[in-house]
N, C-alpha and C positions, 0 to 999 in steps of 0.2 A: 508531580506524582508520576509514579512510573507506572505506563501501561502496557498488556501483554497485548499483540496483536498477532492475527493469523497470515501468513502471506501462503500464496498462492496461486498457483505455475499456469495462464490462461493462454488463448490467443485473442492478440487485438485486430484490426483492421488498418493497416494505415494509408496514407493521403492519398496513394496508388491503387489502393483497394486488394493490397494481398494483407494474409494476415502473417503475425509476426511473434513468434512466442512474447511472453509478455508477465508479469504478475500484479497482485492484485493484495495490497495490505486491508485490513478490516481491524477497524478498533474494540477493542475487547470489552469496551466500555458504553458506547451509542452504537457501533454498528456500522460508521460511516467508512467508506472505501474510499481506495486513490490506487492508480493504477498506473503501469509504467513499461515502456519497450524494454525485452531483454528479460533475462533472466539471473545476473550474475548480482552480484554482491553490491555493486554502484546501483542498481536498478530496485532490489529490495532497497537500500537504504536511502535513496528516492524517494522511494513511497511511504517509508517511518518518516521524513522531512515534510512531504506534503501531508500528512495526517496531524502535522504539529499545524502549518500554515492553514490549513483550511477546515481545521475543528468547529464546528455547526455550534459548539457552545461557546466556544471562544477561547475554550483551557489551551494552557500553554506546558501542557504534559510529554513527558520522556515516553516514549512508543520503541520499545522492542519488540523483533519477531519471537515468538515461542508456536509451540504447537497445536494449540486451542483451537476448536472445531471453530 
């Protein structure tokens, strides 16, 4: 199944304690978020890759970004 998710431009904290822009995918379907340094194109699609691996229901769904609140 293919799902729309929101991604989204944050900052994270990292191991040195600055922070780091960063984005933030969210499944359009449960909710669940995954998150990732950077902000370019390898980093969103990062986080559509961990939304497949660590899906809370266990689906093994296609996640692209779209614009969905």
């Amino acid at each position: 199944m293919r799902v729309a998710c929101a991604i989204e431009e944050i900052e994270l904290e990292n191991d040195s304690g600055r922070l780091v822009e960063s984005v933030e995918a969210t499944c359009g379907r449960c909710g669940h978020t995954t998150e990732s340094f950077g902000t370019g194109d390898g980093s969103r699609a990062r986080c559509l890759v961990l939304l497949r691996e660590e899906c809370p229901k266990g689906e093994r769904n296609h996640y692209v970004e779209s614009d969905i609140p």
